[in-house]
MDAnalysis code that builds the backbone (N, CA, C; Angstrom):
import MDAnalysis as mda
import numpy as np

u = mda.Universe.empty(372, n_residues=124, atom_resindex=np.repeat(np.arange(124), 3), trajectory=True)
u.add_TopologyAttr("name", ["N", "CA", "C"] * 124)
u.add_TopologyAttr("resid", np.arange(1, 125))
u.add_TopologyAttr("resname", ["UNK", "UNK", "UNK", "UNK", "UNK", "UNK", "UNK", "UNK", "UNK", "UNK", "UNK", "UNK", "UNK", "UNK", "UNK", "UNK", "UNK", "UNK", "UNK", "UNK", "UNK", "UNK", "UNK", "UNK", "UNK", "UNK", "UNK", "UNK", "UNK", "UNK", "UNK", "UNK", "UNK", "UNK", "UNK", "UNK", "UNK", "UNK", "UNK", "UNK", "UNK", "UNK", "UNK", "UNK", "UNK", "UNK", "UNK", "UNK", "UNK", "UNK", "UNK", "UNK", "UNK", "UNK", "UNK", "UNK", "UNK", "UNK", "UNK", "UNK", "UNK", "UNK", "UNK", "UNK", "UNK", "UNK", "UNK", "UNK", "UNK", "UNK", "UNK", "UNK", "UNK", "UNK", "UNK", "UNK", "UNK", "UNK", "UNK", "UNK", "UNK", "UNK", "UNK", "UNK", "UNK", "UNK", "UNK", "UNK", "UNK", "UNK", "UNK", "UNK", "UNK", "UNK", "UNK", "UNK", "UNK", "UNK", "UNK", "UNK", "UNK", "UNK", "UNK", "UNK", "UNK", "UNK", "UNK", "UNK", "UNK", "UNK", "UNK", "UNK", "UNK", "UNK", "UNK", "UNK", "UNK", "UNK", "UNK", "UNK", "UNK", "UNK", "UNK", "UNK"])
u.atoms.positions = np.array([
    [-1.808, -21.487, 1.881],
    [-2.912, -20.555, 1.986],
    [-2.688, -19.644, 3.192],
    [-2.954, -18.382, 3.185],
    [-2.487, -17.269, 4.273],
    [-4.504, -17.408, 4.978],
    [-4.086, -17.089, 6.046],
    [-4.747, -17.079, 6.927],
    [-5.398, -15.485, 6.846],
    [-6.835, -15.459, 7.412],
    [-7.209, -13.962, 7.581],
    [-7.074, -13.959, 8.815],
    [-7.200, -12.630, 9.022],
    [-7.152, -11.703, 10.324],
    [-8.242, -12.808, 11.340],
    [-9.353, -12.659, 10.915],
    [-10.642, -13.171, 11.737],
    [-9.973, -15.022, 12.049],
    [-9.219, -15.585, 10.985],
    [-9.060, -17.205, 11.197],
    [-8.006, -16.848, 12.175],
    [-7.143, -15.997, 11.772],
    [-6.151, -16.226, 12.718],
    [-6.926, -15.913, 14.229],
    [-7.507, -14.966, 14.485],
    [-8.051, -14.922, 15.887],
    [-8.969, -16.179, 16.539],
    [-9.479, -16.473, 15.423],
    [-10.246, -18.231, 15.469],
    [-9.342, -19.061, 16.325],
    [-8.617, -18.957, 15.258],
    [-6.950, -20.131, 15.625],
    [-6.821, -20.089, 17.586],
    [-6.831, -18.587, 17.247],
    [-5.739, -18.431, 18.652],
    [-6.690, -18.328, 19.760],
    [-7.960, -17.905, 19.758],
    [-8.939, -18.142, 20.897],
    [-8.964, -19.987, 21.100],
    [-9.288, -20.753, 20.272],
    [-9.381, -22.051, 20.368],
    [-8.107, -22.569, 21.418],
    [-6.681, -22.135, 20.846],
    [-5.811, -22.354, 21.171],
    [-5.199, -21.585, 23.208],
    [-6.268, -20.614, 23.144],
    [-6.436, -20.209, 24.637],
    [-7.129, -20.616, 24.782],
    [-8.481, -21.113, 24.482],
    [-9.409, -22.320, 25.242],
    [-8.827, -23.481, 25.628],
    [-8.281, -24.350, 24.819],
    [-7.409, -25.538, 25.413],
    [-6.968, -25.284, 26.497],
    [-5.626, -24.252, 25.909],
    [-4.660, -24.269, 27.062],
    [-5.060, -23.904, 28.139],
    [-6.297, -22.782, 28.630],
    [-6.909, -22.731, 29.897],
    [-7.873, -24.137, 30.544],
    [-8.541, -24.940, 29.291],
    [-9.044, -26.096, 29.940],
    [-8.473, -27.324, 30.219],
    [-7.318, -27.179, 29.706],
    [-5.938, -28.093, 29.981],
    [-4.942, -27.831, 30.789],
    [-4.930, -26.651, 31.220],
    [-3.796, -26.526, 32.116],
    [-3.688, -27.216, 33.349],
    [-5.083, -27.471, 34.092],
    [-4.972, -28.228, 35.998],
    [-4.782, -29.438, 34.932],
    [-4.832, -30.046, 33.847],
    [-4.838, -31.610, 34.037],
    [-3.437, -31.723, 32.813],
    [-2.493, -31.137, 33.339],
    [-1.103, -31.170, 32.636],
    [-0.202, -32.485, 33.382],
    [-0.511, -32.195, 34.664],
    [0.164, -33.333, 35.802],
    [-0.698, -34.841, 35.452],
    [-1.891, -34.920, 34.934],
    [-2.424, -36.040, 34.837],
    [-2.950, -36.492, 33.312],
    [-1.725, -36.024, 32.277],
    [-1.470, -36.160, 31.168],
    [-2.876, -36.964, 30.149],
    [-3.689, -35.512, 30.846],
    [-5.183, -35.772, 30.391],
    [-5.434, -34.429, 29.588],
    [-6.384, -34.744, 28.184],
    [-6.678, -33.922, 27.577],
    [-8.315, -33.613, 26.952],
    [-8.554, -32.233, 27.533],
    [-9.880, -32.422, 27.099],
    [-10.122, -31.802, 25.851],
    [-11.371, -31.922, 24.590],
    [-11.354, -31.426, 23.749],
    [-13.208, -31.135, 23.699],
    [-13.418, -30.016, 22.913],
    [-14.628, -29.576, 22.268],
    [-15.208, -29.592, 21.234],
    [-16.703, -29.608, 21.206],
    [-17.145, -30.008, 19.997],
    [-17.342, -28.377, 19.385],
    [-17.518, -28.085, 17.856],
    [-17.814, -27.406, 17.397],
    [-18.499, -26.091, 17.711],
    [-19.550, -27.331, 18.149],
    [-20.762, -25.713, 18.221],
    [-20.804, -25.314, 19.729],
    [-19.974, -26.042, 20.488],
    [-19.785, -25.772, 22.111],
    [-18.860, -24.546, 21.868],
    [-17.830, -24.937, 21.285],
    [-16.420, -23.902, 20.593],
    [-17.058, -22.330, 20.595],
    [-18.062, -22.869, 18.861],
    [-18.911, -21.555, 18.214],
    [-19.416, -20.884, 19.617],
    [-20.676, -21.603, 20.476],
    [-21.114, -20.458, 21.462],
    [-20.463, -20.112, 22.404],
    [-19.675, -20.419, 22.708],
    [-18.422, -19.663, 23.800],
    [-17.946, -18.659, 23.301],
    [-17.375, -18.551, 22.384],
    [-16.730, -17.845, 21.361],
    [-17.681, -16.783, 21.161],
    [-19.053, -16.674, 20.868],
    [-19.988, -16.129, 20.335],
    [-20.149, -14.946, 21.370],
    [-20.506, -15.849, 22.958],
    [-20.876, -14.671, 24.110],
    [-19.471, -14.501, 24.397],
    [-17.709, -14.430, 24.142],
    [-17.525, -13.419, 24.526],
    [-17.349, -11.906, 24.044],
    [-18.238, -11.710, 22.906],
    [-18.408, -10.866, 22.547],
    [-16.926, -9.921, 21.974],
    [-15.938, -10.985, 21.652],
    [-14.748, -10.477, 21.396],
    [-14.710, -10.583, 19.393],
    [-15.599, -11.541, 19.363],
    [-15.439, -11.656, 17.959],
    [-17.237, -11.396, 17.527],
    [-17.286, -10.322, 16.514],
    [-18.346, -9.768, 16.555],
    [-18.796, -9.940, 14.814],
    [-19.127, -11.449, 15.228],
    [-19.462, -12.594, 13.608],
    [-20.800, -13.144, 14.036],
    [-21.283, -13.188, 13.289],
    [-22.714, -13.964, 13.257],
    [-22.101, -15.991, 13.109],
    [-23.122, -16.879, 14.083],
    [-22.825, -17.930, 13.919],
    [-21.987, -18.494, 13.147],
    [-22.732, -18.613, 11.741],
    [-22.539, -19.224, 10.160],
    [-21.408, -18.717, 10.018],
    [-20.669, -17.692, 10.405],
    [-19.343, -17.036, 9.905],
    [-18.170, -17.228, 10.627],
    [-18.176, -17.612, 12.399],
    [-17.745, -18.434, 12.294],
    [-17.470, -19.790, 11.744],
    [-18.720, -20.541, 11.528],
    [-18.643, -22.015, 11.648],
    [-17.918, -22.147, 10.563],
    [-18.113, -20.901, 9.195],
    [-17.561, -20.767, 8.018],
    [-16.052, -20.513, 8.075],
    [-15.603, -19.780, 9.519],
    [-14.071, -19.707, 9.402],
    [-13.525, -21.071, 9.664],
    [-14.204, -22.261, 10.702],
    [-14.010, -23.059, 11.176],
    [-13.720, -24.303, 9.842],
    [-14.247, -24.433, 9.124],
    [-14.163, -25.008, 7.795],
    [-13.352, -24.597, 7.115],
    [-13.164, -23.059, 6.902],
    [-12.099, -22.771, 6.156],
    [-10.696, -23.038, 6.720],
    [-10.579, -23.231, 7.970],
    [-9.482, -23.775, 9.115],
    [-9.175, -25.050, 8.429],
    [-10.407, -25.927, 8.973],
    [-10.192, -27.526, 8.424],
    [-9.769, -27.961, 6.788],
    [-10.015, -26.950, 6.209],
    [-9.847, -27.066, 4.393],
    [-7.956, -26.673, 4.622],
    [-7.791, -25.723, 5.305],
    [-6.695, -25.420, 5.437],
    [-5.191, -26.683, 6.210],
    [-6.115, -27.370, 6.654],
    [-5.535, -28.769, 7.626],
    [-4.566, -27.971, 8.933],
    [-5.493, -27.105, 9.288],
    [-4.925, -25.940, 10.114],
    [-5.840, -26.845, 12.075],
    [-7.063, -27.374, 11.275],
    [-7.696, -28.277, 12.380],
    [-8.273, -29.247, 11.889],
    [-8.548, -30.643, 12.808],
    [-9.510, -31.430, 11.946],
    [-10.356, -32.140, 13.149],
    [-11.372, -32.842, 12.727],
    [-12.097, -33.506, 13.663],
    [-12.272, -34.934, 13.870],
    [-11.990, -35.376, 15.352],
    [-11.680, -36.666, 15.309],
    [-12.950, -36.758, 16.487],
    [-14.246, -37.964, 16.099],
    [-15.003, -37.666, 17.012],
    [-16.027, -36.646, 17.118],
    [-16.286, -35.706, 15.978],
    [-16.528, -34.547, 16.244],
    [-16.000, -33.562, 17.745],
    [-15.124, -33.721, 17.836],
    [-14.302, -32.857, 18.643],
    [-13.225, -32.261, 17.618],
    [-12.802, -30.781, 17.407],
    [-11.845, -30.010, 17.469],
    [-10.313, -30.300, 17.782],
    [-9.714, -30.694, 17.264],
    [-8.043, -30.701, 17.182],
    [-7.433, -30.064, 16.234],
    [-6.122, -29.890, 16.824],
    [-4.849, -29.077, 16.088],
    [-4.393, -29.954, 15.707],
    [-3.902, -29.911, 14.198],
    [-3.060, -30.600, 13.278],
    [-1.895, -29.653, 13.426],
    [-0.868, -30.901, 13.224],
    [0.637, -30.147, 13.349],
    [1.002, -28.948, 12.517],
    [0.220, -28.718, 11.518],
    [0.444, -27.302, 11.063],
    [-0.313, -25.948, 11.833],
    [-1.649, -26.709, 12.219],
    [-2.284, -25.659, 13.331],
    [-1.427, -25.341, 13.934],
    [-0.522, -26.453, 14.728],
    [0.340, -26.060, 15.995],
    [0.799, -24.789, 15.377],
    [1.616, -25.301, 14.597],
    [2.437, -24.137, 13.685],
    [2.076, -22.922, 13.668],
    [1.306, -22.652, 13.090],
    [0.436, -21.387, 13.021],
    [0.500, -21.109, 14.380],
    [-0.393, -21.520, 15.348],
    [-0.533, -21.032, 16.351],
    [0.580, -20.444, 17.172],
    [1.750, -21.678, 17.366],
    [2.924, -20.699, 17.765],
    [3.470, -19.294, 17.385],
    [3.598, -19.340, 15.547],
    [3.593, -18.092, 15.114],
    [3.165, -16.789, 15.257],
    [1.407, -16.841, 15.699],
    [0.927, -16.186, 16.370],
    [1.100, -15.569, 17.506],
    [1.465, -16.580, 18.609],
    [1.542, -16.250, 20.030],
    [2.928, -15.567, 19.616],
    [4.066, -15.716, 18.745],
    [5.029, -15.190, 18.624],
    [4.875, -13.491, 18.537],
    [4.046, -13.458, 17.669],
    [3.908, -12.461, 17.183],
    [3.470, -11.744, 18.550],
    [2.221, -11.835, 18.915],
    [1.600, -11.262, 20.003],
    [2.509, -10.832, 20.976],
    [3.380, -11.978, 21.394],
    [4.578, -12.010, 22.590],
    [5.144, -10.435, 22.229],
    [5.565, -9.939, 20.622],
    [6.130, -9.001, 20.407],
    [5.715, -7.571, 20.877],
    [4.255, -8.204, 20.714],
    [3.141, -6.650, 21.544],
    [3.416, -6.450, 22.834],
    [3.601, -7.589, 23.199],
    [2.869, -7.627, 24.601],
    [4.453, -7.002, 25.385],
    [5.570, -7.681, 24.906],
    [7.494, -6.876, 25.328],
    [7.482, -5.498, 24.888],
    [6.518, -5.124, 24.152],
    [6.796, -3.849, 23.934],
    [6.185, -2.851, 24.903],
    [4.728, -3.475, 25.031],
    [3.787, -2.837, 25.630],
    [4.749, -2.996, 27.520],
    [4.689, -4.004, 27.836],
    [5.736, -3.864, 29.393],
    [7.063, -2.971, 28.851],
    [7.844, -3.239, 28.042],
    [9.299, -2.410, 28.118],
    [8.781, -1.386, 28.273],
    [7.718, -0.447, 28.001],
    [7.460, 0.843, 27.986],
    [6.572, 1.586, 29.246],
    [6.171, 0.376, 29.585],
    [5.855, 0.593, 30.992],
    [6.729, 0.544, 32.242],
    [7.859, -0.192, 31.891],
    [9.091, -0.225, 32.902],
    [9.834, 0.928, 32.431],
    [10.501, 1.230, 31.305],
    [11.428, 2.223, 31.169],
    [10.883, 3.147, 30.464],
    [11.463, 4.230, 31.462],
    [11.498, 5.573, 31.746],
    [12.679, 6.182, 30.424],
    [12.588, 7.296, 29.690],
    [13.336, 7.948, 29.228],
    [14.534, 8.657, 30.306],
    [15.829, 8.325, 29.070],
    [16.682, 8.300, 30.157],
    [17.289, 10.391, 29.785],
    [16.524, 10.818, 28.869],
    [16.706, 12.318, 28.322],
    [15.162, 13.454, 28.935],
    [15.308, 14.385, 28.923],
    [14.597, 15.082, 29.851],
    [13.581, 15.557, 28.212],
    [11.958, 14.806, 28.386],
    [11.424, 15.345, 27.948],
    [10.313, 16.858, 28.033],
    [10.308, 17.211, 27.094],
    [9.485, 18.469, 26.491],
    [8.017, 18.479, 26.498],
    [7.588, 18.893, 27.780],
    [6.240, 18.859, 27.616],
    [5.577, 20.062, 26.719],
    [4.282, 19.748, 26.214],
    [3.587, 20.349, 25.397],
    [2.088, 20.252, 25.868],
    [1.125, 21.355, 25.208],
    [0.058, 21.232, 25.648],
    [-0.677, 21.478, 24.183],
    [-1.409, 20.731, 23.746],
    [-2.070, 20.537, 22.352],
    [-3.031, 19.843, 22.692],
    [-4.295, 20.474, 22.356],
    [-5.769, 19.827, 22.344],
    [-5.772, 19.247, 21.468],
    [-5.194, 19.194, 20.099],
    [-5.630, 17.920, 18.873],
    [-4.915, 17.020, 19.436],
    [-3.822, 16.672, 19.443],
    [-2.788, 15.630, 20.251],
    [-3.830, 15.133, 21.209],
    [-3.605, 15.444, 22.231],
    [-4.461, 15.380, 23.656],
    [-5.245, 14.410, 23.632],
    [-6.473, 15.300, 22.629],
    [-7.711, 14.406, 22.426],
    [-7.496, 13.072, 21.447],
    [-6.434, 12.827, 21.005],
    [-6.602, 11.347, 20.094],
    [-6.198, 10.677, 20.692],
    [-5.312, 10.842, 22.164],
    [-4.644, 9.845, 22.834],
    [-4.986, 9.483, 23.929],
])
């Protein structure tokens, strides 16, 4: 099953929640995990994903149908295909993100042509 746009961002916020609430306790091979609807309202106020509750909780299920996450405890875990996915993702992203620095480090090495265009201008 292919993932949507919105699960995949599901995926990968969850997957930066961990890793930021796991990172100081890497040395003390401790792991913390979240429940659902702790997940949902975090997620909710940062105003990055602009879903009504139910539509998450609905991607969140469609995750678990997917065996993309499951719940042990009612806490939130990655199943080894989540992992999967998720790496894929960050792969992908990684690709934005080398492009977006290479182009901020290098300079054209040919003498460009400036221009002055108000339609141009204004879309960029």
């Amino acid at each position: 099953m292919k993932l949507s746009r919105v699960q995949k961002l599901v995926l990968y916020a969850l997957g930066e929640f961990y890793a930021s609430l796991n990172h100081p306790l890497l040395e003390k091979n401790l792991h913390l995990r979240t429940s659902k609807i702790t997940f949902i309202e975090l997620l909710l106020s940062s105003k990055i994903i602009a879903k009504q509750e139910r539509a998450v909780y609905k991607n969140l299920e469609d995750l678990e149908k997917s065996k993309m996450i499951e719940y042990n405890h009612r806490m939130i875990k990655f199943t080894d295909k989540g992992l999967g996915e998720l790496k894929k993702i960050e792969q992908e992203i990684k690709k934005f993100s080398e492009i977006t620095s290479h182009f901020q480090k290098e300079k054209p090495k040919r003498a460009l042509q400036t221009t002055i265009d108000n339609e141009i201008s204004s879309k960029i």
